[in-house]
Structures are given as C-alpha cells and as structure tokens.
MDAnalysis code that builds the backbone (N, CA, C; Angstrom):
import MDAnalysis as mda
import numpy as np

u = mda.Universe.empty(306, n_residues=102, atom_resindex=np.repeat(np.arange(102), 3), trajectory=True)
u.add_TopologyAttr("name", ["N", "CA", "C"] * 102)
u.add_TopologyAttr("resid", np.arange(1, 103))
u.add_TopologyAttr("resname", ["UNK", "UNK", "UNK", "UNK", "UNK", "UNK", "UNK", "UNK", "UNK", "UNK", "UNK", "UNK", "UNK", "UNK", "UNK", "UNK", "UNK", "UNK", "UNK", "UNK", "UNK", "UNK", "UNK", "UNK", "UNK", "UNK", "UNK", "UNK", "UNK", "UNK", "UNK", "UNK", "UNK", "UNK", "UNK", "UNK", "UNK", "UNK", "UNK", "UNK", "UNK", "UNK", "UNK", "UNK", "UNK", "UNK", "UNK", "UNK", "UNK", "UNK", "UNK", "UNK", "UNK", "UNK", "UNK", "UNK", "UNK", "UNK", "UNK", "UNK", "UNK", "UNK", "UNK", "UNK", "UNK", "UNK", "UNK", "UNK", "UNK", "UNK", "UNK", "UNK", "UNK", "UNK", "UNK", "UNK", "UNK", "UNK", "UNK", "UNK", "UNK", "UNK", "UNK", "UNK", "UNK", "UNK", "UNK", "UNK", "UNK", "UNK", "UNK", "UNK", "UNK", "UNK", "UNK", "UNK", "UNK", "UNK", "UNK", "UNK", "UNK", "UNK"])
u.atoms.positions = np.array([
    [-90.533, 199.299, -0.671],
    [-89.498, 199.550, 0.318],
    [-89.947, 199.063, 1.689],
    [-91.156, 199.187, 1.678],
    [-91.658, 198.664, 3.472],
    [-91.176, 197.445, 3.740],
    [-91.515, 196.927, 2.425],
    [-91.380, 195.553, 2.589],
    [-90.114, 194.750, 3.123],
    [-89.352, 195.805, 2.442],
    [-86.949, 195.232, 2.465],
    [-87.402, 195.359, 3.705],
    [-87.877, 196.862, 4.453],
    [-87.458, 197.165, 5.497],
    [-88.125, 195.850, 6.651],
    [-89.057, 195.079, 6.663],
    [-89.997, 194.360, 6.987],
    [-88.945, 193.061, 7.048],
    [-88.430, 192.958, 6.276],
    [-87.388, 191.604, 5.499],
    [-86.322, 191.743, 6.579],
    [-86.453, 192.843, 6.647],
    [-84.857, 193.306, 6.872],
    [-84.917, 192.970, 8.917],
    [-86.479, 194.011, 9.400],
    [-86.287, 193.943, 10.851],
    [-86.763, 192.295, 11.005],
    [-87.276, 191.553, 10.044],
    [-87.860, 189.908, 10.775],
    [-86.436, 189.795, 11.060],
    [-85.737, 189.513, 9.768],
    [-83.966, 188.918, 10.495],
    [-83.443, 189.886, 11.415],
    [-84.080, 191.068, 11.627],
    [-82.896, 191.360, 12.896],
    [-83.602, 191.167, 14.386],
    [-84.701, 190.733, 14.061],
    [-85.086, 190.117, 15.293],
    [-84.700, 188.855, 16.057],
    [-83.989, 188.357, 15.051],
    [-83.659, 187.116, 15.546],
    [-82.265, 187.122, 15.922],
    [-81.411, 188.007, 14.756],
    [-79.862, 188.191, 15.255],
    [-80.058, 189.603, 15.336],
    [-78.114, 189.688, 15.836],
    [-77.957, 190.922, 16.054],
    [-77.427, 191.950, 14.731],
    [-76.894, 190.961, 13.774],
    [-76.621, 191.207, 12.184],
    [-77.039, 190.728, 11.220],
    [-77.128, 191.086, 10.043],
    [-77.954, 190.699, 8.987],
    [-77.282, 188.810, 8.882],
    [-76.240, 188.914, 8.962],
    [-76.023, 186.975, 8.362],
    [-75.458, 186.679, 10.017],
    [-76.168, 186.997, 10.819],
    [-75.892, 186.399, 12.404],
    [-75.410, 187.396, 13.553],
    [-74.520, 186.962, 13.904],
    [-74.236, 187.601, 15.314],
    [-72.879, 188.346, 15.117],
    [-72.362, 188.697, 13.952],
    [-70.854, 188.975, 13.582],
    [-71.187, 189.975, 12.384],
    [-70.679, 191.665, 12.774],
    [-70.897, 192.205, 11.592],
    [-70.165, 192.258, 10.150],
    [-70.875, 191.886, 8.822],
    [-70.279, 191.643, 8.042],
    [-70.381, 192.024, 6.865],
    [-70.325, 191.782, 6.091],
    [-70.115, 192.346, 4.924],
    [-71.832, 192.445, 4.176],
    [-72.516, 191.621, 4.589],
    [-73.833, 192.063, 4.349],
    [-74.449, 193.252, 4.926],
    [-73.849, 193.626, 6.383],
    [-74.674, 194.656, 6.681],
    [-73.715, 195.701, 6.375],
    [-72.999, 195.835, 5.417],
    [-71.783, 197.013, 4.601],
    [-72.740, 197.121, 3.577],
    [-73.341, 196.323, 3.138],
    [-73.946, 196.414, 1.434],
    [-75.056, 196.939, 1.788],
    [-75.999, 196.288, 3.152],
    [-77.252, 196.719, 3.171],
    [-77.051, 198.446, 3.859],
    [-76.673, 198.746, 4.390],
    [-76.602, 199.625, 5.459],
    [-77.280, 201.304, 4.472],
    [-76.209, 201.218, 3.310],
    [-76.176, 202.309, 2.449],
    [-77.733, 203.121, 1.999],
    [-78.123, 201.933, 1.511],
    [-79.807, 202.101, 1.253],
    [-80.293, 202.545, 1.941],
    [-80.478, 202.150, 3.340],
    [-81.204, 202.357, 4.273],
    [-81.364, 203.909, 4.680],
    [-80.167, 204.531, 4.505],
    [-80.446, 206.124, 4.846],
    [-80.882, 206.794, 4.587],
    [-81.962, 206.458, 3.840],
    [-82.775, 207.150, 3.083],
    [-84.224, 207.211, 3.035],
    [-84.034, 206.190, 4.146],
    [-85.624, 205.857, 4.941],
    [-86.635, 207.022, 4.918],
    [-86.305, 208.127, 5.036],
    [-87.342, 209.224, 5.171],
    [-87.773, 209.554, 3.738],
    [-86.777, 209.679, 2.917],
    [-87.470, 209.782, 1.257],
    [-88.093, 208.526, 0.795],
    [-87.742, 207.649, 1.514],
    [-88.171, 206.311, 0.873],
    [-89.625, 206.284, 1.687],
    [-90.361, 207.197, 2.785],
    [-91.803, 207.531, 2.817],
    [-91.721, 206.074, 4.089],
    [-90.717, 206.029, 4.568],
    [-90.657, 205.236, 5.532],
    [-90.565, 205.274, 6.573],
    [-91.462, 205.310, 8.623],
    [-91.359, 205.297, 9.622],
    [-90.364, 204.012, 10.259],
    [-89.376, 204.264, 10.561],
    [-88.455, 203.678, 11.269],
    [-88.806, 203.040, 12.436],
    [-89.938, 203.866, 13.150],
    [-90.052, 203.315, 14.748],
    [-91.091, 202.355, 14.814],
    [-91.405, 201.844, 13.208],
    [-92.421, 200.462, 12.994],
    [-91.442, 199.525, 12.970],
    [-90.036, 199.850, 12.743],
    [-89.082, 198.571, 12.715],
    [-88.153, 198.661, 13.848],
    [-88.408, 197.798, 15.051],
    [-87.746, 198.011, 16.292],
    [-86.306, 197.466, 15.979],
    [-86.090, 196.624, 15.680],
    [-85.020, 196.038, 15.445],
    [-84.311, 196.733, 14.335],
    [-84.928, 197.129, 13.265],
    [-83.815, 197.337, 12.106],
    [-83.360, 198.699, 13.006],
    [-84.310, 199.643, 13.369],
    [-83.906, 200.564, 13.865],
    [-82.705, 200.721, 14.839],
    [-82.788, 200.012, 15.756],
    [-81.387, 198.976, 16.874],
    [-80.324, 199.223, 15.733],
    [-80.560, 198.430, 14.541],
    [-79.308, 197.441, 13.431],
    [-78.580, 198.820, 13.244],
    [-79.838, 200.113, 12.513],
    [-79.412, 201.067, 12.132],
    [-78.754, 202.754, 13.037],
    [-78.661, 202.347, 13.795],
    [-78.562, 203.547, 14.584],
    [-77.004, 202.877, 15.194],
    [-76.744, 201.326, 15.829],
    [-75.776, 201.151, 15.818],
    [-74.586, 201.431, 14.460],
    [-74.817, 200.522, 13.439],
    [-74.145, 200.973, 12.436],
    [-73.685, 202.469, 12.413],
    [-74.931, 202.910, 12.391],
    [-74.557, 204.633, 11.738],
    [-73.685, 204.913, 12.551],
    [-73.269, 204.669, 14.084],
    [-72.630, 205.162, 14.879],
    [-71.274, 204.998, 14.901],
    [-70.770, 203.728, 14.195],
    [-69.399, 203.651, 13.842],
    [-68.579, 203.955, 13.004],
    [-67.545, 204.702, 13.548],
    [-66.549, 205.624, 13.298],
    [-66.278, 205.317, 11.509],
    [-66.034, 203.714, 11.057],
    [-65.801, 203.400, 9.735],
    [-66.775, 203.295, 8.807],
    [-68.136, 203.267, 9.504],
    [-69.219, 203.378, 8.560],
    [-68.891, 204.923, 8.023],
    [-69.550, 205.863, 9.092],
    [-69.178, 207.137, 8.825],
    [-68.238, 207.514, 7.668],
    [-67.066, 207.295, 8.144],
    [-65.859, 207.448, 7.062],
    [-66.525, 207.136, 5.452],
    [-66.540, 205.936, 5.663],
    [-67.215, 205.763, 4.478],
    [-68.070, 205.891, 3.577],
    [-69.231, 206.285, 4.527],
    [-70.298, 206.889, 4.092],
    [-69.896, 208.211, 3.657],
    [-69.396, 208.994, 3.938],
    [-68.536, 210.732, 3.566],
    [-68.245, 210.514, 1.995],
    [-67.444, 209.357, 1.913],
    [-66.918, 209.572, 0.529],
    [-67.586, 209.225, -0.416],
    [-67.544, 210.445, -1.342],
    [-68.771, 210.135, -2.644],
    [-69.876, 211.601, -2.391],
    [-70.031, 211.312, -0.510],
    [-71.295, 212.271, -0.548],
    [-71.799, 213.551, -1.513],
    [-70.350, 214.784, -1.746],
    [-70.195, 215.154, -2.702],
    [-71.160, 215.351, -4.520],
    [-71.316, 213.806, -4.645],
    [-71.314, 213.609, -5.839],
    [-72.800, 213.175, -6.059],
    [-73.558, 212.876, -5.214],
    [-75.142, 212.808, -4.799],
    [-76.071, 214.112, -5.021],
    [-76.791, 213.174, -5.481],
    [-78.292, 213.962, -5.598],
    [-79.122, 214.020, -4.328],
    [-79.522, 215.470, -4.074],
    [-79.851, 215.577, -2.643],
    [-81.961, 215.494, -2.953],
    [-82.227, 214.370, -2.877],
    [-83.757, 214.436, -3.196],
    [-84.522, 214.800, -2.885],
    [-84.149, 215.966, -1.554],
    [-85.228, 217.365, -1.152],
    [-85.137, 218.255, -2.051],
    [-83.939, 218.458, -2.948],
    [-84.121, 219.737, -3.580],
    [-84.984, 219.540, -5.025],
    [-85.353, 218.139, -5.520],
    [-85.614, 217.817, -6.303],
    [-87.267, 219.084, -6.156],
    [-88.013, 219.070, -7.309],
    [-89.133, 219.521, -7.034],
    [-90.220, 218.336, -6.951],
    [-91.680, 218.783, -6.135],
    [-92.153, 217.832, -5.140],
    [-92.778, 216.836, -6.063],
    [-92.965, 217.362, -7.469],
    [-93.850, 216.203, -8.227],
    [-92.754, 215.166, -8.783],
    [-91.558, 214.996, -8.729],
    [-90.557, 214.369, -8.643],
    [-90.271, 213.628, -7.498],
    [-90.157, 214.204, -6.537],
    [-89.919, 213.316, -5.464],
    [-91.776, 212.063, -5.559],
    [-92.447, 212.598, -5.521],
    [-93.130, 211.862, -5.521],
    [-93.528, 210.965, -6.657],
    [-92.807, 211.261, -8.125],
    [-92.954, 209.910, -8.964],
    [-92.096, 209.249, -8.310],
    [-90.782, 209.749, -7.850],
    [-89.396, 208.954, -7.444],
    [-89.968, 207.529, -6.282],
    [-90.622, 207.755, -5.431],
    [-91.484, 207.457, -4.182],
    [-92.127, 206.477, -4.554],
    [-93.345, 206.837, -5.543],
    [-94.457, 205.917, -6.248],
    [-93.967, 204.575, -6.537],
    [-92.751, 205.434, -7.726],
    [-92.006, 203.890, -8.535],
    [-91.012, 202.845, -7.575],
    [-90.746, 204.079, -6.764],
    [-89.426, 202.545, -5.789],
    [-90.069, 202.159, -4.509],
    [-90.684, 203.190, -4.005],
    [-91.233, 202.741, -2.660],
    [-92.971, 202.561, -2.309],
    [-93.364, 201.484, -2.723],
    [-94.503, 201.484, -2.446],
    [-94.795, 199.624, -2.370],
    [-94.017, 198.775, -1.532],
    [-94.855, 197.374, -0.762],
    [-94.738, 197.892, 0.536],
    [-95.557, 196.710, 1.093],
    [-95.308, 197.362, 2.677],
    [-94.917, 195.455, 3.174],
    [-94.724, 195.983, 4.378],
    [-94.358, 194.501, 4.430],
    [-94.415, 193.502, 5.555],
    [-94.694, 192.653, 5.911],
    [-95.375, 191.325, 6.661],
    [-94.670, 191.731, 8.488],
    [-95.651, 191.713, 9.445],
    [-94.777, 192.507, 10.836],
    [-94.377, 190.925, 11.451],
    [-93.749, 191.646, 12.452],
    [-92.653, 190.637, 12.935],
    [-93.337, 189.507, 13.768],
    [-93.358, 188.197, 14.081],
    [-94.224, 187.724, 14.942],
    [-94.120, 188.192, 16.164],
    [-95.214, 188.205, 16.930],
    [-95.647, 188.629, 18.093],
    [-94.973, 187.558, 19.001],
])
C-alpha cells in the first residue's frame, strides 16, 4: 500500500489530479481506497500532495454523497479482532514506496 500511496503522491506532485489538472473520473475510482489509509498502517503526512488530493476530494459535497451510500453494508475493520486486522494488514499492505524527488 505505501507504495500506491507513493505512486499516487509522485503524480500529484506534478498535477493537481490524478490524469491532470481536471477532476475526473480517475480520481472517482481512486479516491474510495484511499480512506482507509489508517487500517492500511499508513501515515498520510509522508504524502504531501496525495494528502492536498485527499482532503480536497473528501471535502466535496458529491464525493460525500456518495461515499454514504453502501456505508451501511461495510465491514468496519476496528471491530474485527486484532490478530485479524493484522493478517488483513500483512497480506494487503506491506510495499513501501519510492519518495518524491527533491
């Protein structure tokens, strides 16, 4: 997971959206994943930019909306018990990933 996230802030260093300067339908697909950064054993404030990408997003009114629906129907992975969360962790989140050039 470090790694997407790594992938993710190089390109947003350069634009302001994942496929340029116009938000689009890539950062609809990517956005979802991302909220999960804290189970995914991930510090946010190592990615200056995705962090920017993500805090804008989250803030709009239609992300929101959208994000709501379904919520419902989710598995909440704090309540899981801890030797679970941490196979869960092991198996999906563990590259780290290349920092942004200086």
């Amino acid at each position: 997971m470090n790694r997407l996230y790594g992938v993710l802030n190089n390109r947003l260093y350069k634009h302001k959206y994942l496929a340029g300067d116009q938000y689009t339908i890539a950062d609809m697909i990517c956005y979802p994943w991302t909220i999960n950064w804290k189970f995914q054993g991930q510090d946010i404030e190592e990615f200056k930019y995705f962090k920017r990408w993500f805090e804008e997003l989250g803030a709009r009114p239609a992300v929101q909306k959208g994000m709501a629906v379904g919520a419902d129907l989710s598995v909440d992975n704090t309540k899981l018990p801890p030797e679970e969360q941490a196979r869960i962790r092991k198996l999906m989140y563990n590259q780290r990933a290349r920092p942004v050039p200086a």
